[in-house]
Backbone bond lengths (Angstrom), bond angles and torsions (degrees), N, CA, C in turn:
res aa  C-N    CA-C-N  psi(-1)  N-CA   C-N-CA  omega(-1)  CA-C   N-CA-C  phi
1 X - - - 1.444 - - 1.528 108.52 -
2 X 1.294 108.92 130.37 1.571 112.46 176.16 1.557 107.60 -62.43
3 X 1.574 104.62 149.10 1.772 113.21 169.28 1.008 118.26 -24.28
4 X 1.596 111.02 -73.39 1.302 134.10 -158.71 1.291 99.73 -65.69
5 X 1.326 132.95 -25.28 1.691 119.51 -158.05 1.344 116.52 -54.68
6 X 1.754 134.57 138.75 0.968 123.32 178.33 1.857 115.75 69.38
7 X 1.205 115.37 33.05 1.314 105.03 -177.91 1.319 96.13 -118.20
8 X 1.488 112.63 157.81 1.775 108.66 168.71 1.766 96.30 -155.25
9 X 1.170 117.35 144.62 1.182 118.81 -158.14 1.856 95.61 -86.08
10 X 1.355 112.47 175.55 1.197 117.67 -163.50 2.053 107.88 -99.29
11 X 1.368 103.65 117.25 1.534 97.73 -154.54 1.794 95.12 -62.08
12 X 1.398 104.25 141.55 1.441 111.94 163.00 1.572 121.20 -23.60
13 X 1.538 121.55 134.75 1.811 115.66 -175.95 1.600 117.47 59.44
14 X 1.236 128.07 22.51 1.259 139.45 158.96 1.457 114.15 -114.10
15 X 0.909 92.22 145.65 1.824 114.85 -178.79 1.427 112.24 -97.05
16 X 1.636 129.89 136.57 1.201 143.22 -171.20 1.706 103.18 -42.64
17 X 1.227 117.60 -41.39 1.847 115.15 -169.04 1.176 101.55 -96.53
18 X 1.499 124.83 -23.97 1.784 113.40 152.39 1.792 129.10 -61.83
19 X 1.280 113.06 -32.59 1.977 125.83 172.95 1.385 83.94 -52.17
20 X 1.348 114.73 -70.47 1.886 125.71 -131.37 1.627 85.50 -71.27
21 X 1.254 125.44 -5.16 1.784 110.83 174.03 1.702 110.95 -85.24
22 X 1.874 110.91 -17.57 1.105 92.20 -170.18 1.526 140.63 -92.98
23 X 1.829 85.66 -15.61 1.935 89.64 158.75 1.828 110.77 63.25
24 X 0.800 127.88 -164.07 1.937 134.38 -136.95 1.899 56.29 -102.56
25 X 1.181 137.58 -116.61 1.249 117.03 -128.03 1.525 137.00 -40.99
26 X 1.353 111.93 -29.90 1.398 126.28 154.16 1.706 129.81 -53.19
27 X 1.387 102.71 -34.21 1.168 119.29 169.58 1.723 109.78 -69.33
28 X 0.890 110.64 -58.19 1.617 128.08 153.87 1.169 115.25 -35.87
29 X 1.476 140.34 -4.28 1.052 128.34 -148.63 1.626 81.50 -148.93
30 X 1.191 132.09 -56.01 1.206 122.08 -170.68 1.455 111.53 -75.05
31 X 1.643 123.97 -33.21 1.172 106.68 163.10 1.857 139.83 -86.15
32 X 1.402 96.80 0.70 1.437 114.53 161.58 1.880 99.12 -63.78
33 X 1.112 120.23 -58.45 1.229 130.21 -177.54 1.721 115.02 -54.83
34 X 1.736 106.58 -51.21 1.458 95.90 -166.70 2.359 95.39 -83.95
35 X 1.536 105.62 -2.22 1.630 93.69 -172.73 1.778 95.43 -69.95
36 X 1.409 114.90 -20.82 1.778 109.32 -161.36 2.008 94.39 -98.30
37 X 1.734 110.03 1.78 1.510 97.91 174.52 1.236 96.57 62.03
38 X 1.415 147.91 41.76 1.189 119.61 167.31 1.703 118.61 -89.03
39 X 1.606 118.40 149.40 1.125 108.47 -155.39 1.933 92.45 -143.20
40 X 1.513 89.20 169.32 1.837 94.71 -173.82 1.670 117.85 -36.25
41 X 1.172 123.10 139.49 1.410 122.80 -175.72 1.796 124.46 67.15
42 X 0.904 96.68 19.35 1.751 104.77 -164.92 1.653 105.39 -117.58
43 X 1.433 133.99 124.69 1.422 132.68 -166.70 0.937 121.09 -112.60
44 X 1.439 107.27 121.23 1.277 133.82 -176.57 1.420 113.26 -94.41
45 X 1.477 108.29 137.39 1.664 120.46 157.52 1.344 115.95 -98.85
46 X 1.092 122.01 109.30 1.980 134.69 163.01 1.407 103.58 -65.91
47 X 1.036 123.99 150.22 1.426 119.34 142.62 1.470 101.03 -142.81
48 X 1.176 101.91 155.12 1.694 128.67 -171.66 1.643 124.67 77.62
49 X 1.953 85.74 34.63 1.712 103.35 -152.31 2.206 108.69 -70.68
50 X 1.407 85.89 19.75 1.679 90.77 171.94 1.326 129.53 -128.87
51 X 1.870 91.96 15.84 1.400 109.01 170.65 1.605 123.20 -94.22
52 X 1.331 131.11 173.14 1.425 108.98 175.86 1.643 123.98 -60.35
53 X 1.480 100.35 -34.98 2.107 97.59 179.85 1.642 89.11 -68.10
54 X 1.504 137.57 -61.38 0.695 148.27 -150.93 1.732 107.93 -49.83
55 X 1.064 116.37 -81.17 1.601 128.73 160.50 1.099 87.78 -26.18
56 X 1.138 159.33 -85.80 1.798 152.45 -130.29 1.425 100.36 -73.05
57 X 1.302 122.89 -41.32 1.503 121.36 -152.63 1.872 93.29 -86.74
58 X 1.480 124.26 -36.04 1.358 118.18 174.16 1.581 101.60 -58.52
59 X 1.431 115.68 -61.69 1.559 99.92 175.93 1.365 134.40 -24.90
60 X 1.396 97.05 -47.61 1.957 108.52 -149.26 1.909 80.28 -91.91
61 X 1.697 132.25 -26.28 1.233 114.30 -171.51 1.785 97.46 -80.65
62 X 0.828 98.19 -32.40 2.089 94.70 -168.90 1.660 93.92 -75.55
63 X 1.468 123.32 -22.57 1.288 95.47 166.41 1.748 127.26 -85.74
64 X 0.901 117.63 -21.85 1.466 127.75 167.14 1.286 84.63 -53.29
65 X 1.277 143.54 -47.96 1.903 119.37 -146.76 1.103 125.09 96.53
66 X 1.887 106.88 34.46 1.797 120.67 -165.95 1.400 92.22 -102.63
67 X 1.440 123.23 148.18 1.322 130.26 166.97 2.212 94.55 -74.83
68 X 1.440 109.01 119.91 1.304 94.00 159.72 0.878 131.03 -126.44
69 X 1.855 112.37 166.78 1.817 98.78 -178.39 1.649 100.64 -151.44
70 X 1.227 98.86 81.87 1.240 132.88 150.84 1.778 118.35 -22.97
71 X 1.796 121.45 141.30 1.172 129.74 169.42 1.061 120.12 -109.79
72 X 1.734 143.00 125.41 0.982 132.17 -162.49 1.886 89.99 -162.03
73 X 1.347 120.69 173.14 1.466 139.89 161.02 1.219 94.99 -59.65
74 X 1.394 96.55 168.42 1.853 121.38 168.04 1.675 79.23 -90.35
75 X 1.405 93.92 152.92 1.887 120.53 166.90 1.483 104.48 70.60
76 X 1.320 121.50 -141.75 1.677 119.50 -163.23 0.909 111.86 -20.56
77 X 1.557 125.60 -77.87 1.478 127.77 -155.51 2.088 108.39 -66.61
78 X 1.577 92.09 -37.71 1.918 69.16 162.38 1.154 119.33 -44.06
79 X 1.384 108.92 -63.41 1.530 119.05 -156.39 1.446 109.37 -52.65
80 X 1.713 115.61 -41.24 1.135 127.25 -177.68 1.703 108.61 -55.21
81 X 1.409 120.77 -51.05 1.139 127.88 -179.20 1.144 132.23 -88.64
82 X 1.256 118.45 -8.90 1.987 124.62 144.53 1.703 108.62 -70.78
83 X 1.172 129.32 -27.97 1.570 120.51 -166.66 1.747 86.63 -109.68
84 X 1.461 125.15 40.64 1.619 122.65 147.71 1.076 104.67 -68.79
85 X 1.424 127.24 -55.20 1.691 114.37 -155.40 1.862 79.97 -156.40
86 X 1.304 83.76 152.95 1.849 112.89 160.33 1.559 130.31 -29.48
87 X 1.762 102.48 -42.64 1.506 125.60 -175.71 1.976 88.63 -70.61
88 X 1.511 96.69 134.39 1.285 102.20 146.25 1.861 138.98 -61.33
89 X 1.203 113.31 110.88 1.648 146.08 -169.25 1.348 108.38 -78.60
90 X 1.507 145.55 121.21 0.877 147.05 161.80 1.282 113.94 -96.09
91 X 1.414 109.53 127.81 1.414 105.63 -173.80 1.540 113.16 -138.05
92 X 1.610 112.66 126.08 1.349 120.18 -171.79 1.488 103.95 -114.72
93 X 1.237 96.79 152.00 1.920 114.53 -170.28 1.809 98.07 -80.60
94 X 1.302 111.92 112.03 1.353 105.08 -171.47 2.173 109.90 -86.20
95 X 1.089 94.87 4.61 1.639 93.80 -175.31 2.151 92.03 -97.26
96 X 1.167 108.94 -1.85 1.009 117.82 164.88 1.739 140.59 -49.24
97 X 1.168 126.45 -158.40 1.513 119.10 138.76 1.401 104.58 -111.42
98 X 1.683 102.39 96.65 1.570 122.83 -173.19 1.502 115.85 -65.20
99 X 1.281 106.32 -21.11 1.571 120.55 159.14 1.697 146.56 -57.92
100 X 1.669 85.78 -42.44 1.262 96.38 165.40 1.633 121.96 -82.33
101 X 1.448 113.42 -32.00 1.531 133.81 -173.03 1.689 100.22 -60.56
102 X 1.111 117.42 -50.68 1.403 133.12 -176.48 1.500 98.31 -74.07
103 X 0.670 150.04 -2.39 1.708 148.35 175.66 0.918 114.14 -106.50
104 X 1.618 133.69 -37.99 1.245 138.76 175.11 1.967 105.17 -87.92
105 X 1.046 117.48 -5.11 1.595 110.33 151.08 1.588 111.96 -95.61
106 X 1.261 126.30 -18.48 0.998 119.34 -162.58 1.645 117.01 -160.59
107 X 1.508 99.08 75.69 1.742 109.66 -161.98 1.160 116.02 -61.18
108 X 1.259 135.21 3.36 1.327 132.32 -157.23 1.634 95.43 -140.60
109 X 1.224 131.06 25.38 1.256 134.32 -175.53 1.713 117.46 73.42
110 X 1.125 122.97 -168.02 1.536 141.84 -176.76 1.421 103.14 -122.21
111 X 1.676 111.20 152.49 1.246 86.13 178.36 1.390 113.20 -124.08
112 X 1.442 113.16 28.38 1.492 120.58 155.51 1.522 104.98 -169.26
113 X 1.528 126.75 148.83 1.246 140.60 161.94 1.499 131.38 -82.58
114 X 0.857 129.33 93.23 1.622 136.47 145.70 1.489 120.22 -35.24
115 X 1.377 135.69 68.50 1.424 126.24 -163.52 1.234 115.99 -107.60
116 X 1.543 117.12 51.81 1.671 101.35 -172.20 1.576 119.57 -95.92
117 X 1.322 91.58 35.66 1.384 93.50 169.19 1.464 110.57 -111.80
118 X 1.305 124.14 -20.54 1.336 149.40 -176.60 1.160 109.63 78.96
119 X 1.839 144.14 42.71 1.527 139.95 -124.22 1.809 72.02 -135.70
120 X 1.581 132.49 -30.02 1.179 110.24 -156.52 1.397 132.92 -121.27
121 X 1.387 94.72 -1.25 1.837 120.11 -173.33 1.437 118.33 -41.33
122 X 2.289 108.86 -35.95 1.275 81.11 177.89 1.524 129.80 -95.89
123 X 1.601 104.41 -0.09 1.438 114.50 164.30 1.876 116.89 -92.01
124 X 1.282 115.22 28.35 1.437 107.98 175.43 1.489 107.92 -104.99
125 X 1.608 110.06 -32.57 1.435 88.93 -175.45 1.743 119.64 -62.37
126 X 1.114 105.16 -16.92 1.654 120.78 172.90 1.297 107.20 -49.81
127 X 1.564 120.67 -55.23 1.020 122.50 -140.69 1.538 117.03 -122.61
128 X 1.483 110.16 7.92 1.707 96.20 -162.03 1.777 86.38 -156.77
129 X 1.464 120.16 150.16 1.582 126.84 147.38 0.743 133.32 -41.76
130 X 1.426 106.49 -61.43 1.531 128.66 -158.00 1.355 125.84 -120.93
131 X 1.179 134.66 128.92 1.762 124.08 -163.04 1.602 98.93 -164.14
132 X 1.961 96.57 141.79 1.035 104.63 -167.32 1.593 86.38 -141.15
133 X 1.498 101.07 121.33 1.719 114.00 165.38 1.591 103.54 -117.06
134 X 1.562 90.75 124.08 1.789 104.17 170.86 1.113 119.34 -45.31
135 X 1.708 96.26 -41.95 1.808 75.53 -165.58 1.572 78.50 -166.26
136 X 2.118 112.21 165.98 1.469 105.45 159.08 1.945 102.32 98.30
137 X 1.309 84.71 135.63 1.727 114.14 -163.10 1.487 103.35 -53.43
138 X 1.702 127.96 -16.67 1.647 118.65 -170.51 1.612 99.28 -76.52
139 X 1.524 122.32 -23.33 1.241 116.94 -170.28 1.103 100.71 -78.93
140 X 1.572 143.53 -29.26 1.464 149.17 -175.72 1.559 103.90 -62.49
141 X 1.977 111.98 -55.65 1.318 119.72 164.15 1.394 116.72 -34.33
142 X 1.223 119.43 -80.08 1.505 125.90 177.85 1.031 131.17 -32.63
143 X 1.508 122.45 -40.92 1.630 125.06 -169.59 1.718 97.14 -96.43
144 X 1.580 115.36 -10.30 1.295 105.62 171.37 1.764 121.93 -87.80
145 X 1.819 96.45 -14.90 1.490 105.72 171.24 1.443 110.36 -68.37
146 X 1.344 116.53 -37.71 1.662 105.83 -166.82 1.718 105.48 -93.18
């Protein structure tokens, strides 16, 4: 087995016994995050932010210092996904018109997507620069639309 296999570096403001909890979805989550460069003050859209990658990637963006705005149900999973972290969570109903919800937090677009739920591909090219899908054929769609 090569060195490197399985390694992922330890995200900034985490502690060694906090990384080792986060495993392939966390890992998933920080490099979904560092492929779109997102950085302090800069807004991000999650979607599938009440899944395990999902939950991780709102964490690791509100800790960088990203304005976010997260997709989740009305009831549990809001609740679940505003009480991730301390930072205020924006959260839009993605069975919605996910287009309009995201515009009225953020009139001037987002400036990268988090889509590992795959809930947002066909309203991102509208709306965002930068976009990073883990994995799965909508990201193939997308980069062949623009």
């Amino acid at each position: 087995m090569p060195a490197g296999h399985s390694l992922a570096r330890i995200p900034a403001g985490l502690k060694a016994q906090e990384a080792g909890a986060l495993g392939l979805a966390g890992a998933t989550a920080a490099d979904s995050l560092n492929a779109v460069a997102l950085v302090e003050h800069e807004t991000v859209l999650i979607s599938g932010a009440a899944g395990g990658v999902g939950s991780l990637a709102v964490q690791l963006a509100a800790a960088r210092g990203a304005v976010v705005i997260a997709t989740a149900r009305p009831g549990a999973q809001t609740d679940f996904v505003t009480g991730l972290t301390d930072t205020e969570i924006h959260v839009v109903d993605f069975t919605g018109d996910l287009q309009a919800q995201v515009r009225d937090i953020a009139p001037d677009g987002v400036d990268a997507v988090c889509d590992v739920a795959e809930t947002v591909w066909r309203a991102a090219h509208d709306t965002t620069g930068r976009l990073r899908f883990p994995a799965g054929p909508d990201a193939v769609r997308l980069a062949e639309a623009k």
